[in-house]
VONUDO-595794 format. One record per residue: residue in three letters; x, y, z of N, C-alpha, C in turn. Coordinates in steps of 0.2 Angstrom, whole numbers, plus 5000, padded with zeros to 4 digits. Layout:
# VONUDO-595794
ALAXYZXYZXYZ
...
//
This chain:
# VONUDO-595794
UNK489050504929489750514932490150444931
UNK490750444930491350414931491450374937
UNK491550304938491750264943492350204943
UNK492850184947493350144945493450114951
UNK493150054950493350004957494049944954
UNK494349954959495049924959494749874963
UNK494749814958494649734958495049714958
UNK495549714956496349664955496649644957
UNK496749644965497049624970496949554971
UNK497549524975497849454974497249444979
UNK496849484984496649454993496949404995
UNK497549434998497949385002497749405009
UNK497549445011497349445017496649405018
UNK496249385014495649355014495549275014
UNK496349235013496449175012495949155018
UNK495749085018495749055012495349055009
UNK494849115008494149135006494449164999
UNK495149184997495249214991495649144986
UNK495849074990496149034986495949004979
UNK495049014979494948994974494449054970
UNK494349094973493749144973494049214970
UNK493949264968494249334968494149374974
UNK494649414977494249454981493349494981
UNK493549534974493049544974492249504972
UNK492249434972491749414973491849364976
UNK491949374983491749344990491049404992
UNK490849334996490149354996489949365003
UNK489649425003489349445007488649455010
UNK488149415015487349405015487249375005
UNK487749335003487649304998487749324991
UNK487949414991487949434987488649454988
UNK489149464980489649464977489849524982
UNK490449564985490949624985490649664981
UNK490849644976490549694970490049704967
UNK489649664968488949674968488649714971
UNK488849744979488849774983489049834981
UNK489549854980490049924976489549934972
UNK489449904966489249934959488549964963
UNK488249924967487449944968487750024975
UNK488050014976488050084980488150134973
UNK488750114971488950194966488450214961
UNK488050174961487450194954486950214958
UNK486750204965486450254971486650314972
UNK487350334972487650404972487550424963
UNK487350394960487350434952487850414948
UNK488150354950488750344947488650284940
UNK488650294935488250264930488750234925
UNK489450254925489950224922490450204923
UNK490450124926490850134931491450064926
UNK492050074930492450014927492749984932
UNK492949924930493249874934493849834933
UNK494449854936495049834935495049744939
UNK495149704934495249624934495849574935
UNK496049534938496749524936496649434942
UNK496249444946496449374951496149344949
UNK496049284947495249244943495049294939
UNK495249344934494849364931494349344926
UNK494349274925493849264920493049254925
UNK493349234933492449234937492349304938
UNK492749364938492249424938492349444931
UNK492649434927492149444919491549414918
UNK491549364919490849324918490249364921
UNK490349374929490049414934489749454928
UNK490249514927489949574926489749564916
UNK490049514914489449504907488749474909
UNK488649464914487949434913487549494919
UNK487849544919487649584926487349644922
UNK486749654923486449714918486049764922
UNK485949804921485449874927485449914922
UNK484649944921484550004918484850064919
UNK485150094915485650154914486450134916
UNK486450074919487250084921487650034914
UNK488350064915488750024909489450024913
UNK489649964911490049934915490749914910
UNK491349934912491949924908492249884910
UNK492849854907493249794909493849834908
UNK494449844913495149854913495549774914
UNK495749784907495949684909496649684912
UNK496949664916497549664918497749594919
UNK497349554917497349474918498249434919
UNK498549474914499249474911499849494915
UNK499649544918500049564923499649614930
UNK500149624933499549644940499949714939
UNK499649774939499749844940499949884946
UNK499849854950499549904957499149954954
UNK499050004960498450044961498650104954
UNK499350124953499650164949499550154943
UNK499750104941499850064935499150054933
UNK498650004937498150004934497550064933
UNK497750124934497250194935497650194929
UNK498150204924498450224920498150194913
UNK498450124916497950084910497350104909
UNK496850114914496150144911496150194910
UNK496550234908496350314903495850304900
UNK496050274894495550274888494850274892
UNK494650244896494050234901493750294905
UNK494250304906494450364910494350444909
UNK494450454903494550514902493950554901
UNK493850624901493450654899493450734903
UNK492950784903492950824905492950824915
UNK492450764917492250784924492750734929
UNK492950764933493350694939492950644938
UNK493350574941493150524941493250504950
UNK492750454952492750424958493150364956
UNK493750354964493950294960493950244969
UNK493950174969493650154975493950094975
UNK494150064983494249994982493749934983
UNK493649884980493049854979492949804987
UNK493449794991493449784999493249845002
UNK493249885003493149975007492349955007
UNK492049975014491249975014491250045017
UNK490850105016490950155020490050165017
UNK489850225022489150265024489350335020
UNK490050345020490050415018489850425013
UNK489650505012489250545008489350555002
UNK489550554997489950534989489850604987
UNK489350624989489050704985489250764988
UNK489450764995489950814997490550794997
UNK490950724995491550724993491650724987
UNK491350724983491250764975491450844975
UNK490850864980490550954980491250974983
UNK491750924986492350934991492750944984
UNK493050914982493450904976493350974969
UNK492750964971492451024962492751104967
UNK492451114975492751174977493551174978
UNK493751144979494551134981494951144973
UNK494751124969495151134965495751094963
UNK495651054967496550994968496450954963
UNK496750934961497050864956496750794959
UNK496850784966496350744968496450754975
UNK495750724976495550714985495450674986
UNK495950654993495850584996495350585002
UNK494950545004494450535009495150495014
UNK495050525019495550535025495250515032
UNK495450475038495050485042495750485051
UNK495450505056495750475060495650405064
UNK496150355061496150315065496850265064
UNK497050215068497450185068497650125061
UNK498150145060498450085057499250105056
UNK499650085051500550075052500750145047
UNK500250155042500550215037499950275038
UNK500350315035499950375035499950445031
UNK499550475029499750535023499850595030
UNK500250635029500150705032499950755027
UNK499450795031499150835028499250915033
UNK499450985029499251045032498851075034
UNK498851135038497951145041497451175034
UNK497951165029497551175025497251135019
UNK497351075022497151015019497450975013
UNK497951035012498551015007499150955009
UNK499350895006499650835006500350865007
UNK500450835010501350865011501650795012
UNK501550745014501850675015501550605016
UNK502150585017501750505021502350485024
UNK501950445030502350425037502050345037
UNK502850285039502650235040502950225048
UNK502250235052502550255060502850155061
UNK502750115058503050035061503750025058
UNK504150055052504650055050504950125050
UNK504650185054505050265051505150295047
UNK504850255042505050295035504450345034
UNK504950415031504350465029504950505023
UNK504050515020504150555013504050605014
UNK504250655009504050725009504050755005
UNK503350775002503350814995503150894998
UNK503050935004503450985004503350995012
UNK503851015017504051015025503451055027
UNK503051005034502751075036502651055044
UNK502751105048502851105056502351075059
UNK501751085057501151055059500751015055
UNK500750965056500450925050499850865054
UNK499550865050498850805052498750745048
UNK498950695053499150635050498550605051
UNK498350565043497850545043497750465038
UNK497350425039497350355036496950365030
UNK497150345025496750355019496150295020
UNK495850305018494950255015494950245011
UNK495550235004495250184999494850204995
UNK494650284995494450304990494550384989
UNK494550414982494750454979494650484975
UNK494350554974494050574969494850614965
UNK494750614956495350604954495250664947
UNK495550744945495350754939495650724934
UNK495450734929495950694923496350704920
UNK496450774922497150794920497750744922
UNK497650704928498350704930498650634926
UNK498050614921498550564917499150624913
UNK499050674911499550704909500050724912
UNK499850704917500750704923500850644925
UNK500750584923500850524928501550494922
UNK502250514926502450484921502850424921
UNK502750384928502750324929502350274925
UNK502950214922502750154918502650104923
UNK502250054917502249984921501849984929
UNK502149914933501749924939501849964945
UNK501450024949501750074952501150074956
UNK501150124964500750144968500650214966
UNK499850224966499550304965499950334971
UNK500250324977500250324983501150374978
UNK501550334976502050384974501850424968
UNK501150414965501050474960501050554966
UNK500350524971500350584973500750614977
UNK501450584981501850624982502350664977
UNK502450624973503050664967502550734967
UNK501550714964501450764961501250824968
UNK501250804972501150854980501650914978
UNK502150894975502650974976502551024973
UNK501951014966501751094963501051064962
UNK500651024963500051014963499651004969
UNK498851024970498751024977498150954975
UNK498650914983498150854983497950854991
UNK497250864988496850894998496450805000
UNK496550835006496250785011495550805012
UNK494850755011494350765012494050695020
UNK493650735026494050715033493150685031
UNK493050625034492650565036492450535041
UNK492750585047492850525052492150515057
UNK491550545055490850525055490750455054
UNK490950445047490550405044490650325045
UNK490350285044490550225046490950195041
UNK491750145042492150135038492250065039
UNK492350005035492549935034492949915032
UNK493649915032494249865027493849785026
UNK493649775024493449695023494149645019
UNK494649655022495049625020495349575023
UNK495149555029495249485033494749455032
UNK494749385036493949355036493749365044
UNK493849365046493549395053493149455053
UNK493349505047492949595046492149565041
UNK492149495038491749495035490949485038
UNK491249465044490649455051490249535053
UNK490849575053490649635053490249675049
UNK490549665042490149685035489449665034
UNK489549605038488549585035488249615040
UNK488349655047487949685050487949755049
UNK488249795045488249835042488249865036
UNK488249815030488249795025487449855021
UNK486549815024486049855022486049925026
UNK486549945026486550015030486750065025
UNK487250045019487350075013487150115010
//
């Protein structure tokens, strides 16, 4: 199976630990972000995974050329040149990307316990285009979702702003976790150029495509994106 860790990020919230370092290799009980990721998803089955690069990307190329594991193969999405966001740089890895079965796609700060193979076995029954892993909790933005787990919007409760790819009276607002299971069809819908947020693919594509929420709120979940969360990470880090 198919894996895509979004590496690229400037970590600005990470300073001054990302000044000189990439995010994804600040180190955690000694061992790289990513070193962490890649070792979880090839725990869940995940054998082909790629990695979008762009902050210091020559220290996680190096990383992952000298980084070898029986059966796993590891791809480079170079974006050294320009930064994609999350849209743009899914785009660019098609070619990587493509193939018969969905692909899991992940950010390489997100630490989570959750279940990867009912959020898989979630996506393959649903039938959507993709499913985002959704949870209840706080923060400023938020996807709304129907009681049928169908995406209908996004709400930013700190500025008001809300989208709507289609009205619905009761709706369940929830925070996305950074990760995302995605069929491959939808590079044949994505007709946004350049650098762009999957965040506006999935609302454009919400109005004739069903993008379902898969709910989490069991499992244990970690933004590692400040340096204060890092304290946290290492106490629950060998629980993966």
């Amino acid at each position: 199976m198919k894996a895509m860790i979004f590496a690229a990020g400037l970590g600005t919230r990470l300073k001054p630990y990302t000044d000189h370092t990439p995010k994804a290799m600040v180190k955690i009980k000694g061992k790289p972000l990513l070193e962490w990721k890649i070792e979880w998803l090839q725990k869940w089955g995940f054998n082909e995974i790629i990695v979008n690069v762009h902050h210091f990307s020559d220290q996680v190329k190096s990383f992952l050329n000298h980084y070898h594991k029986p059966g796993l193969q590891i791809a480079i999405s170079d974006e050294s040149d320009f930064l994609l966001e999350t849209g743009g740089g899914l785009k660019k890895a098609k070619p990587l990307l493509i193939g018969e079965e969905p692909f899991l796609v992940v950010n390489v700060d997100i630490l989570s316990n959750i279940n990867l193979k009912d959020f898989y076995q979630s996506h393959l029954n649903g039938k959507a285009l993709a499913t985002l892993a959704v949870r209840n909790r706080n923060t400023s933005r938020y996807f709304v979702f129907n009681d049928n787990d169908e995406l209908c919007g996004w709400k930013n409760v700190k500025t008001g702003e809300e989208r709507w790819s289609r009205k619905t009276d009761e709706g369940n607002v929830l925070a996305f976790s950074g990760m995302h299971i995605i069929s491959p069809q939808i590079f044949d819908l994505m007709e946004e150029e350049g650098a762009f947020s999957i965040v506006d693919v999935y609302l454009r594509l919400a109005q004739n495509h069903l993008i379902k929420a898969f709910r989490h709120d069991e499992s244990i979940w970690i933004d590692v994106g400040k340096p204060h969360h890092l304290a946290e990470a290492e106490k629950f880090i060998d629980q993966l």
